[in-house]
N, C-alpha and C positions, 0 to 999 in steps of 0.2 A: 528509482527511475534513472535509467542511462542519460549523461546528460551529452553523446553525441549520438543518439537514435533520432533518424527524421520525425515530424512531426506530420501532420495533416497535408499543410501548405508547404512539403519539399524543404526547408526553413530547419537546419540544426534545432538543437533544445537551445543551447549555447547560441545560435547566433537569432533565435526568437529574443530570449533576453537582453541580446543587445542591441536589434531593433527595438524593444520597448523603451529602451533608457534612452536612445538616440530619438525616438518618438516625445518623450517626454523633454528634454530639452530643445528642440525645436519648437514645441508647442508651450513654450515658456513657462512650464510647469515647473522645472529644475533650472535653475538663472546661476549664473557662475559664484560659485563659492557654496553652492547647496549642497547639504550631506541627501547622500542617497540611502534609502530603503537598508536598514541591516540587512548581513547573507540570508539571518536566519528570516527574515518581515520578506525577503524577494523571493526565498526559496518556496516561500508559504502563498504570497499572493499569486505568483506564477504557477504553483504547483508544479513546484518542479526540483530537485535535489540540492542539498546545499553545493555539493560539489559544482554543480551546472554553472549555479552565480558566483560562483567563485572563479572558473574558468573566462566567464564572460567578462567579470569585470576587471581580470587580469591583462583580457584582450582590449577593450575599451580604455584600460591603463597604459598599455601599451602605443593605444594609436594617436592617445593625447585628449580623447573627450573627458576622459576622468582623473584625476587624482589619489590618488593613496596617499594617508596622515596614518602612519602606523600607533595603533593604540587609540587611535578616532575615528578610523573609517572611512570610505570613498566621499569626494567631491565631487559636482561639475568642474570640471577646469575651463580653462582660456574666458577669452569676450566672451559676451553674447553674441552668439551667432543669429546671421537674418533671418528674418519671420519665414518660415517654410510652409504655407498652406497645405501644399499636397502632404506635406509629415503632419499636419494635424487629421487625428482621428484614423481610422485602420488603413493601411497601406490598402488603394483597391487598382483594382488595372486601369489603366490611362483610356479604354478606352468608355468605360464610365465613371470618368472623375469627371467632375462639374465641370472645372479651370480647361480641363481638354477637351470636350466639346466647345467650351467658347474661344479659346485660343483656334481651335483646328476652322472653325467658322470666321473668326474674326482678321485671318493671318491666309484664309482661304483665296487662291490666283482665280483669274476668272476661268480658268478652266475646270474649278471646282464645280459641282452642284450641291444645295444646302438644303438639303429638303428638314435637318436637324436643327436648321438655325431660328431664331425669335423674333425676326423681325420680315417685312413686307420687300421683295425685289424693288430696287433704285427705281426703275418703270410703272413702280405702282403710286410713287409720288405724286403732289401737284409741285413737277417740275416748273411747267411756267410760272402759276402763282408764286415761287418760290422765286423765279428770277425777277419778278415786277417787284414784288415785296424786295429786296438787294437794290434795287435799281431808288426804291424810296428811301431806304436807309444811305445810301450814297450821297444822298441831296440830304442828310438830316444835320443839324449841327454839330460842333468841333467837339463840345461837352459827350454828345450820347455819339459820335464815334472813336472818342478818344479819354475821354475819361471813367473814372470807377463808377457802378451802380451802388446805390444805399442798399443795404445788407437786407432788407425785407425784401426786397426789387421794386419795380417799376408800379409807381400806384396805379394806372389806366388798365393795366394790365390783370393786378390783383381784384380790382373793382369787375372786372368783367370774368373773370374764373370764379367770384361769389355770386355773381349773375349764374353759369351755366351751372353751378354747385346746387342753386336753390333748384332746378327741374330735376333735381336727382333726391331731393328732398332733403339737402344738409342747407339749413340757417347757419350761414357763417360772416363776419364781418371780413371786409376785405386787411383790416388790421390786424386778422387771425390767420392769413396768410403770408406765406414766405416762400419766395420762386430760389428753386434750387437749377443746378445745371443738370438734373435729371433726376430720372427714380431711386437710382443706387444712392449715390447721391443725400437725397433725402435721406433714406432708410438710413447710411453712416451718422448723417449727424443726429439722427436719434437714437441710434446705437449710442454715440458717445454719451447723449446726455442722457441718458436713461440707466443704462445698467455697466455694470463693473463686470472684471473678470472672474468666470466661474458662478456668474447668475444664470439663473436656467430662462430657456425662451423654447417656444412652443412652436412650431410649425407643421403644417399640413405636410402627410405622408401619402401622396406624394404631393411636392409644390416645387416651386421655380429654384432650379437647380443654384442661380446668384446669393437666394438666400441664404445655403447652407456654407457657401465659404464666405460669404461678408461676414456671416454672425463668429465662424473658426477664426479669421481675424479680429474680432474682438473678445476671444479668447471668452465665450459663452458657451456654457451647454445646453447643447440642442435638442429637443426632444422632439421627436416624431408623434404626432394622432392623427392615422388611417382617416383619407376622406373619404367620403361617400357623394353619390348624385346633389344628395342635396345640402351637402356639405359636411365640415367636421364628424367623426362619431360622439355622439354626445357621451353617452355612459362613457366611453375611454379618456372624452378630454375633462371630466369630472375625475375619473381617476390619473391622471396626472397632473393636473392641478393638484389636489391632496398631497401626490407622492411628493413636486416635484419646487413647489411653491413659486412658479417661474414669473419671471417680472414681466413678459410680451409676451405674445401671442401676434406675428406677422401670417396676413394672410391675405388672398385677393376674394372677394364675397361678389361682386361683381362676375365675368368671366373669369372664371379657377385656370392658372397655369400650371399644371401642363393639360388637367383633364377636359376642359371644356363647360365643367360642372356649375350651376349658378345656386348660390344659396338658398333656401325656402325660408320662407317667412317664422314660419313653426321653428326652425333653428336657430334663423338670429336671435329671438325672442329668450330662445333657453340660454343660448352661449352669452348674450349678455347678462342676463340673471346670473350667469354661473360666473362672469367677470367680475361682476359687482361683488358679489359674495368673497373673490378672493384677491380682490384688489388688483385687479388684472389689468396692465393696459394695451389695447389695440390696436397693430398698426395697420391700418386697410390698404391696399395698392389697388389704387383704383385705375390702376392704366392703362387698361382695355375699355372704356368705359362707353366712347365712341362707336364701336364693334357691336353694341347692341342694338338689337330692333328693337326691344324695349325693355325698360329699365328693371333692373333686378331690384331686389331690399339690396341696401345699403348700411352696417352698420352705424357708421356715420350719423343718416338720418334717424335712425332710432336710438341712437344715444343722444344728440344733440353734440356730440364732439366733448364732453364730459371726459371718458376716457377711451374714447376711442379716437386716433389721430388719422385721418387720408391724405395720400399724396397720391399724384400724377404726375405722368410728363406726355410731353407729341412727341416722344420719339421714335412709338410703332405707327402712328398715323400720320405724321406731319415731315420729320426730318430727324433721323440718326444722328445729321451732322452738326443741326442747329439743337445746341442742347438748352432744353429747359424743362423744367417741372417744378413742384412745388407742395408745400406742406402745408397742410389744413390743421389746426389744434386748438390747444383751450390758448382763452387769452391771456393765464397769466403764465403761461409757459413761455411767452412769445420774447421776452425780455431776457430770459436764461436760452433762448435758443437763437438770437441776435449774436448775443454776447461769444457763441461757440462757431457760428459764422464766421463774423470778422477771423476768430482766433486760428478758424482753419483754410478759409477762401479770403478772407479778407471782402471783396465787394463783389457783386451779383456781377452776371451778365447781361450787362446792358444791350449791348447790341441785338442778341439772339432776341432778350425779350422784345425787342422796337419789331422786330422780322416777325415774332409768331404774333404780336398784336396787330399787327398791320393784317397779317392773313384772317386773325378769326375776325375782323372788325369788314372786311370789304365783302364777306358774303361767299368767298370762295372757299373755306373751310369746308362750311357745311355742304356745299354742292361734293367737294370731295367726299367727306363722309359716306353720303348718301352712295355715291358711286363703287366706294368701298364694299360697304356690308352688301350692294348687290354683285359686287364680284367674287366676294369671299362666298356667298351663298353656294355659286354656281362648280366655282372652283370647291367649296366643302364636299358637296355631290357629286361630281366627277372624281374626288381623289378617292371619299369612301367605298364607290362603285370597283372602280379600281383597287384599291386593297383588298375589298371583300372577294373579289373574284380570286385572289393569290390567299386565301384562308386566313387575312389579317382583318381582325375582327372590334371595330370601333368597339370604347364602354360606352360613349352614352350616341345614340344617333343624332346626327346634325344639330352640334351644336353650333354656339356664334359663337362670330371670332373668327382667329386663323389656325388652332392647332386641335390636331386629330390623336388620343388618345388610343393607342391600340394593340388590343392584346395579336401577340404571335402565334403562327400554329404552332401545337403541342410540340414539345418536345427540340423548340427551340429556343437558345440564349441571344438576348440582344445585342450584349457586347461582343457574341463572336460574328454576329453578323455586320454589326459596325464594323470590325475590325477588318472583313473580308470588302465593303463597300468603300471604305477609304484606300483602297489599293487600285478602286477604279473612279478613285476622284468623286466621293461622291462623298458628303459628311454627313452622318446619322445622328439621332440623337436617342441613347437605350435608356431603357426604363429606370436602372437603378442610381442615373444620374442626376434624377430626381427624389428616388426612393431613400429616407434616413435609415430606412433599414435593413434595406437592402430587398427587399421583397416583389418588387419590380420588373426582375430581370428576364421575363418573357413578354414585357411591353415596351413600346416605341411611340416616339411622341413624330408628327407627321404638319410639321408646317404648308396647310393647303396651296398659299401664296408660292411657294418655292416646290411645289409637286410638277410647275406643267411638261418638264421637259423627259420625253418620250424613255430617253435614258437612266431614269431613275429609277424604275419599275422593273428596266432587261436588271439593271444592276441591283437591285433587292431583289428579285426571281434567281439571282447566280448567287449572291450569299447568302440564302438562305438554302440553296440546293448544298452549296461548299458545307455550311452551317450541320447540315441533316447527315451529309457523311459524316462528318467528324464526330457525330456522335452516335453513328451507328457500333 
């Protein structure tokens, strides 16, 4: 095999091998002073000539990533170099990499529209609640405006998230809770305490595009199982369980992000039998949870929190900026997950939590809520009316919640059509940004809260017209 004939992907043979070796120490697989793969072990895995890796790694010697010990064979050279997310896992286009939809949303002027993004327009708040609540924290004393929270967080607070936890059918003691500053958040420190690098962890294909780079940051292999309506596929996630022996399994059973999908009874039923079986532990994100008219099965409740751990935050119904959430788990974990707190936050946030107790305690939470799920209803309806009439075709119909799941007409790619929408300010979010497999890439996830502006629709009707030439 020539080892300077293009490849698939425009990509030398020679400089494929050098992207993998430069892939591979980014994603701390090769740490300086590693000997690399013999000519003859790289020529074989890569399928590709010895001559190829011999060029390659002449060039890589050359630029300083690698070392030659003549008579021992190539090094990493230098420091460690910093954690590069986007270099873990296959180089894909930026415009469905996870990290670039949330930056492109997160970093977005207001002259953007976000119909991609995962959370509810600032106007959908209960702004004033929000200022009355600030106006009581201001009169609160010197301690809870100024000093540390104890690492579980605010007991009144915990005591009353075990209250709303039991109408969802999880018995939990409020000493089995621990308020984090949010979802992610939570999910990191259970990363830490739970699995090492190179433990495999299971996730819905497709699911919430954060998970797949928190978990690449903590250096875990991730494996994808195909959801369906009414969740996981089973047969497939019993065959990667076998194959893969994975320590977690994160997923949302509640409203599914990004499909809309809510688990069935018949599922959770099997999927924890199949946990139990292989010693699985479950992380549920329950943080749509509010968004429902009424309540889904809950892992949670039908394990009793044994091994399956729920977190949530308010931070798509309440406030992005006041951050809070928290972890529901067994109680003798609660002592080894104090312990990983302090070591990484040190003390809660007190403040935030005085501000969300204050709201769900005076009654105006729930009036919000309610106001919510009847606007997300109306706005779900009017957006899929809308899509459907441009041949964008919801998978499941009117779900709860706020995101629309939806397949594209034939013979168009999401990411090119992202790419053509951000040229008129407009931030999409394409299917295989969610997809571990890549399988996605003629679906789009459609935030209904962030559809209403007229503009969105001229602007998804012109990139997907741009979209249709370019692949005629």
């Amino acid at each position: 095999m020539d080892g300077s004939g293009p490849n698939p992907s425009g990509a030398t043979l020679v400089e494929t091998v050098m992207a993998a070796i430069r892939q591979r120490i980014a994603a701390r697989m090769l740490t300086p002073g590693a000997r690399l793969p013999s000519i003859r072990a790289m020529a074989k895995s890569m399928q590709v000539s010895k001559s190829t890796v011999v060029e390659a790694y002449d060039r890589l010697a050359a630029e300083g990533t690698i070392r030659s010990r003549p008579g021992s064979g190539f090094y990493a050279a230098g420091q460690l170099a910093p954690l590069s997310l986007a270099e873990i896992g296959p180089r894909l286009d930026r415009a469905v990499d996870p990290l670039w939809v949330s930056r492109q949303s997160l970093e977005a002027g207001e002259e953007m529209l976000k119909p991609g993004c995962g959370w509810l327009p600032a106007s959908w708040m209960p702004q004033a609640a929000l200022r009355r609540a600030l106006r009581t924290a201001a009169r609160a004393d010197d301690v809870a405006l100024a000093d540390y929270g104890t690492p579980l967080g605010l007991p009144p607070l915990r005591q009353l998230l075990a209250r709303r936890m039991a109408d969802h059918g999880v018995e939990v003691s409020p000493d089995q809770i621990m308020l984090t500053d949010c979802g992610t958040q939570a999910i990191d420190l259970l990363c830490r305490f739970l699995i090492e690098p190179g433990d495999a962890v299971l996730v819905d294909d497709p699911c919430y595009f954060n998970f797949h780079a928190l978990l690449r940051a903590h250096q875990a292999k991730v494996v994808g199982v195909p959801y369906t309506p009414s969740g996981p596929d089973i047969e497939l996630f019993a065959e990667a369980l076998a194959e893969h022996r994975p320590r977690l399994y994160i997923t949302n059973s509640g409203i599914h992000n990004p499909t809309g999908a809510i688990l069935s009874p018949v599922t959770a039923h099997r999927l924890l039998k199949l946990a139990d079986q292989a010693d699985l532990t479950i992380v549920e994100d329950d943080i749509f949870a509010d968004f429902e008219h009424s309540p889904a099965p809950r892992l949670a409740a039908f394990d009793g929190l044994q091994r399956v751990i729920q977190i949530g935050s308010f931070s798509k119904t309440l406030s992005a900026s006041v951050r809070c959430g928290f972890i529901a788990a067994p109680a003798d974990w609660m002592e080894g997950l104090t312990d990983l707190k302090i070591a990484t936050t040190f003390g809660g946030a007190r403040l935030s939590s005085e501000l969300v107790l204050t709201l769900l305690k005076d009654g105006s939470y729930r009036k919000h809520v309610e106001q919510l799920r009847t606007r997300l209803s109306r706005a779900m309806a009017e957006t899929a009316g809308r899509l459907k009439a441009m041949d964008i075709t919801p998978w499941i119909d009117q779900p709860a919640g706020m995101f629309l799941w939806c397949r594209l007409p034939d013979g168009i790619d999401a990411a090119d059509v992202a790419r053509h929408a951000l040229s008129d300010n407009v931030v999409l979010a394409p299917g295989n940004a969610f997809s571990l497999s890549h399988t996605a890439g003629h679906f789009m996830r459609f935030n209904v809260a962030q559809c209403a502006d007229e503009r969105i629709f001229r602007v998804l009707e012109k990139a997907i017209a741009a979209s249709r030439r370019k692949a005629a």
